[in-house]
C-alpha positions as CSV (number, residue, x, y, z in Angstrom):
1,X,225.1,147.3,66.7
2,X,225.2,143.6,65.0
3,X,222.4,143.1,62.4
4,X,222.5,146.8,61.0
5,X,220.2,149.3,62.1
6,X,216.8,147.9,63.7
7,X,213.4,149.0,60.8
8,X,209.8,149.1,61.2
9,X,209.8,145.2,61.0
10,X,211.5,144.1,64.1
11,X,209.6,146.9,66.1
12,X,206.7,145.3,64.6
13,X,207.6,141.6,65.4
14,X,210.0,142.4,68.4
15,X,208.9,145.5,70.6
16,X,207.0,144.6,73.6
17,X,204.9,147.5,74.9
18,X,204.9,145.6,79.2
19,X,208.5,145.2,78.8
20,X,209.0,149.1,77.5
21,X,206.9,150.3,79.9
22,X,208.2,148.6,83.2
23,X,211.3,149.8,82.1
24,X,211.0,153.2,81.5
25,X,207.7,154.7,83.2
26,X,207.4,152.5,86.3
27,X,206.6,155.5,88.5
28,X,206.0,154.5,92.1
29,X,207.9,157.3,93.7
30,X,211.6,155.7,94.1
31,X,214.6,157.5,92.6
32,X,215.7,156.6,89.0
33,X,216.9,158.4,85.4
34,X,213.9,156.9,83.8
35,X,212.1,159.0,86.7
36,X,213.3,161.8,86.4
37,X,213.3,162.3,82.4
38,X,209.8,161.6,82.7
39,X,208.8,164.4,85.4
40,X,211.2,166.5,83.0
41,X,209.2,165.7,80.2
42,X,206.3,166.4,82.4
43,X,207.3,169.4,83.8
44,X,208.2,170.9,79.9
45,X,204.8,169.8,78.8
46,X,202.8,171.3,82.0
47,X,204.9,174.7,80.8
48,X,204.5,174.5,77.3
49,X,200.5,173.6,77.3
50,X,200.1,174.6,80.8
51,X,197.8,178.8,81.2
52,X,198.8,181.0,78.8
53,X,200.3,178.4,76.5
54,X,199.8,176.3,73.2
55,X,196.4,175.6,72.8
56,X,194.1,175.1,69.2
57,X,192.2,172.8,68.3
58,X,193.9,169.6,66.7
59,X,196.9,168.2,67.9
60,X,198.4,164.9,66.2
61,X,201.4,163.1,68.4
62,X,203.7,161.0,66.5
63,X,205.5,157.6,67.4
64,X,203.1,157.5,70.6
65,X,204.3,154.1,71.6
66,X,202.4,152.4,74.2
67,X,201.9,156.2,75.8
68,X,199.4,158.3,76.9
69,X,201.3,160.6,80.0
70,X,202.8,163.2,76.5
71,X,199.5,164.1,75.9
72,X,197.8,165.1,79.7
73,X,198.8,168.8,79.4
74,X,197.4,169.3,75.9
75,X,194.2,167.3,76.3
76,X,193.0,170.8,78.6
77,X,194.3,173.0,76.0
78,X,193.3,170.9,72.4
79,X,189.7,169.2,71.6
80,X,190.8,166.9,69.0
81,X,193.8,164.5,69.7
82,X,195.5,161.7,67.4
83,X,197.5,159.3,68.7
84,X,199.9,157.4,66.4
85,X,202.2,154.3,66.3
86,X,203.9,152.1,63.8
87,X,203.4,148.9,65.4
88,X,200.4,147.0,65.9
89,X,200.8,146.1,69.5
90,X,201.6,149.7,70.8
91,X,198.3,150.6,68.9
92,X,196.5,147.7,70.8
93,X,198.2,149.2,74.2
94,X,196.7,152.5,73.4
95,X,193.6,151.4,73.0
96,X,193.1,149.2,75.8
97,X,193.9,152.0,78.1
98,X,191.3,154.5,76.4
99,X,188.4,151.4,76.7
100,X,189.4,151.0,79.9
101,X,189.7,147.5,79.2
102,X,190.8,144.5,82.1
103,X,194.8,144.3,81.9
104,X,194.7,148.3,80.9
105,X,198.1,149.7,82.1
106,X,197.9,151.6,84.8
107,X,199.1,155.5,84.5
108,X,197.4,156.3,88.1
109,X,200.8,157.7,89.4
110,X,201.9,159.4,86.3
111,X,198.2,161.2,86.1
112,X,198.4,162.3,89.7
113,X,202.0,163.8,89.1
114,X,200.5,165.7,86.1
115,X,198.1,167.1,88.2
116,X,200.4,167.9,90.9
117,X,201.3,170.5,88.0
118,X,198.2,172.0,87.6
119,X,197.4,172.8,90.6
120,X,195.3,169.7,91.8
121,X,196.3,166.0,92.7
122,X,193.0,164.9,93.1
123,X,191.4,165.6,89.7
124,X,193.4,162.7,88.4
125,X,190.3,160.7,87.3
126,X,188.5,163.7,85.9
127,X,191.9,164.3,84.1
128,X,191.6,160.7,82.4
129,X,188.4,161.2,81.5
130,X,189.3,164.0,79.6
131,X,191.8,162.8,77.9
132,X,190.1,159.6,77.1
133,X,187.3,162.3,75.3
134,X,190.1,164.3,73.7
135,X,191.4,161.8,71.6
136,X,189.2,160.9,68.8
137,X,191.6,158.4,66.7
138,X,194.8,156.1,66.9
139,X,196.6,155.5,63.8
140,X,199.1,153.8,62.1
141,X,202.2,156.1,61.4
142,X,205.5,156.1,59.5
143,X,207.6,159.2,59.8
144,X,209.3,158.4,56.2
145,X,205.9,158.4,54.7
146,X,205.7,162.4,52.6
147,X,202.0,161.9,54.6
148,X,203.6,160.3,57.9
149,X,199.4,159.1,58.4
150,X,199.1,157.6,55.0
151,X,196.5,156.3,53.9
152,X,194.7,158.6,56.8
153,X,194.4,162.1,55.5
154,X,193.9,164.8,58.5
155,X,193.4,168.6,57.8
156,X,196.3,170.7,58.7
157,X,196.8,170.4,62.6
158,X,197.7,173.2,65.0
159,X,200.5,171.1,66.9
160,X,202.5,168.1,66.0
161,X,203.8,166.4,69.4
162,X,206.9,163.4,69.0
163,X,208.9,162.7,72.0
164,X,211.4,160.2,72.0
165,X,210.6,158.7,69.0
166,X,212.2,160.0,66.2
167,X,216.0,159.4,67.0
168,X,214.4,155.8,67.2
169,X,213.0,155.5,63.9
170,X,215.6,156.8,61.7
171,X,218.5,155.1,60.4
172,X,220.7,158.4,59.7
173,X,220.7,162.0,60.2
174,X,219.8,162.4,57.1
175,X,216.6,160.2,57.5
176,X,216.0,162.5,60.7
177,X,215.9,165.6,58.7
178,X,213.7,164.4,55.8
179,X,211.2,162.7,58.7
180,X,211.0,166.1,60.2
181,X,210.2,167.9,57.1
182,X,207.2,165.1,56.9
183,X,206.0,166.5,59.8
184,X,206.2,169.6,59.2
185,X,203.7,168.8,56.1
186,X,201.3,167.9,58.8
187,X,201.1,171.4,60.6
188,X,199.0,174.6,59.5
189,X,201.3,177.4,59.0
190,X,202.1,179.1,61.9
191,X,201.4,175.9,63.9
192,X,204.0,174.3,66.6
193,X,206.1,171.4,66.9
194,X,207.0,170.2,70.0
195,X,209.9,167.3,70.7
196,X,211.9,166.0,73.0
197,X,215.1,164.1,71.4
198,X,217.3,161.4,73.1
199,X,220.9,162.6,72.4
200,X,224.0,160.9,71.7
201,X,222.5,157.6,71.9
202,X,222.9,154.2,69.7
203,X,220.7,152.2,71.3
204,X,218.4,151.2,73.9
205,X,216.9,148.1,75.7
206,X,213.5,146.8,75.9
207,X,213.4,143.9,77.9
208,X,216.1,142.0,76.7
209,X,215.9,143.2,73.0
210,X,218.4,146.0,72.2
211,X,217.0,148.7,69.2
212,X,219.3,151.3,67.2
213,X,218.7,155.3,67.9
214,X,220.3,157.8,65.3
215,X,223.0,159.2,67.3
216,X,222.3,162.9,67.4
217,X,224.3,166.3,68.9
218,X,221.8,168.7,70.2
219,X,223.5,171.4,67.3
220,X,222.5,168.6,64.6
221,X,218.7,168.7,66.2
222,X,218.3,172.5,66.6
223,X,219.8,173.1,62.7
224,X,217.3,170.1,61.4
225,X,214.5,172.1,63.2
226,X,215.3,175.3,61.8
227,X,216.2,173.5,58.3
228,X,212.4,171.8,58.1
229,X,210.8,175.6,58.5
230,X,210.8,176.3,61.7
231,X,211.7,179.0,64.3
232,X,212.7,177.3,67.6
233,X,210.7,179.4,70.4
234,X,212.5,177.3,73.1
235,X,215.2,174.6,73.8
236,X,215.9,172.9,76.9
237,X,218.3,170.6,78.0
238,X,218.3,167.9,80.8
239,X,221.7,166.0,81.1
240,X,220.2,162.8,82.8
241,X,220.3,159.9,80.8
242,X,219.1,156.6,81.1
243,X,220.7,153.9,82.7
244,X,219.4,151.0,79.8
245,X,221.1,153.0,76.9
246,X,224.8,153.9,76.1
247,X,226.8,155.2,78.3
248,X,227.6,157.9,75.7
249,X,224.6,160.1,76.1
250,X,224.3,163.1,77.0
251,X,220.6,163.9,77.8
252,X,217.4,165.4,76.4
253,X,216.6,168.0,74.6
254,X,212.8,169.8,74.5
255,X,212.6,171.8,71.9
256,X,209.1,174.3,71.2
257,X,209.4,175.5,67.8
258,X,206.8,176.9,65.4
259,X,206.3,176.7,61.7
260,X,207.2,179.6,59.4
261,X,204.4,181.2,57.9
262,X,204.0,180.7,54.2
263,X,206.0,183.9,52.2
């Protein structure tokens, strides 16, 4: 990609949460990739939160972007939830949405889907509402941060959620592993990680801006996992990709995986 690898500073002058979100979770019911990843994502997330699953009290997600459809499994299973972005106008997205404020964007579609799920379509208000109540903060993050919250200092949370954002935010493998390990510091021992990873990707579009992934194998994901102290409890692969990145790629992968206790 020309320019070298696109940092912190042209997501913070250049990403444009509308642009990201027409493109990707526009969900009105016709067939797409973008579509389908995200009623994977939503299907993992019902399992993996869903009766009988994760559940604690404090749950921090990572890189939310503009977001809010990663977190409607976990706000029925975890009181306190922190959402978390880098950039300034994803943070502003965020918060419109949870102040209900005019020109909010509208999840609607994505909320009824989610409570497809569970059960019962027609709780999808009921289900905003309680997430709007579960999530106490949003915060400034940066994965290459030791204290990816800094200057915020949380107590140890039960889970640590990031989907689709690391491979975003670093520059190498390398960078990947370290950034895992700084989210790892975030987690009580024994507590869970839960990711989904873009994979063999370079780059992506948001409107007409292109931004660099971290190309990653799935083997390269699973080792940095198990390398940052974890034991993965589950791994799932979806082989749709998008049709605004590379043709290259080769899917998603969902990985559940749960911090080692200290020896």
């Amino acid at each position: 990609m020309e320019g070298g690898f696109t940092g912190g500073d042209e997501y913070q002058k250049h990403f444009l949460p509308r642009d990201y979100l027409a493109t990707y979770y526009s969900f009105d019911g016709s067939p797409s990739p973008e579509a389908e990843i995200l009623k994977f994502n939503l299907e993992c997330l019902h399992k993996t939160f869903g009766p009988g699953g994760l559940q604690g009290d404090t749950l921090i997600d990572i890189g939310s972007g503009p977001t809010i459809y990663q977190v409607l499994a976990a706000c029925e299973s975890f009181r306190d939830i922190t959402l978390s972005d880098f950039t300034d106008r994803n943070r502003e997205e965020l918060e419109k949405w949870l102040k209900k404020e005019p020109g909010a964007y509208d999840w609607t579609p994505v909320v009824k889907f989610a409570c497809e799920l569970e059960g019962n379509s027609g709780r999808w208000e009921e289900k905003e509402e309680k997430l709007r109540a579960a999530v106490k903060r949003v915060l400034k993050c940066d994965v290459h941060l030791g204290n990816p919250l800094a200057p915020a200092v949380l107590p140890p949370a039960d889970c640590v959620l990031t989907l689709l954002a690391m491979e975003c935010a670093c520059c190498s493998l390398d960078a990947y592993r370290t950034a895992l390990c700084n989210l790892a510091s975030l987690l009580k021992p024994c507590g869970h990680l839960v990711t989904t990873v873009t994979l063999q990707i370079s780059s992506y579009m948001v409107g007409k801006r292109e931004f660099s992934c971290v190309v990653l194998e799935k083997e390269e994901v699973e080792q940095a996992v198990l390398d940052a102290g974890f034991d993965i409890e589950q791994l799932l692969q979806n082989p749709q990709s998008y049709s605004v990145t590379n043709a290259a790629s080769s899917g998603v992968c969902f990985i559940v995986a749960r911090k080692k206790p200290r020896p």
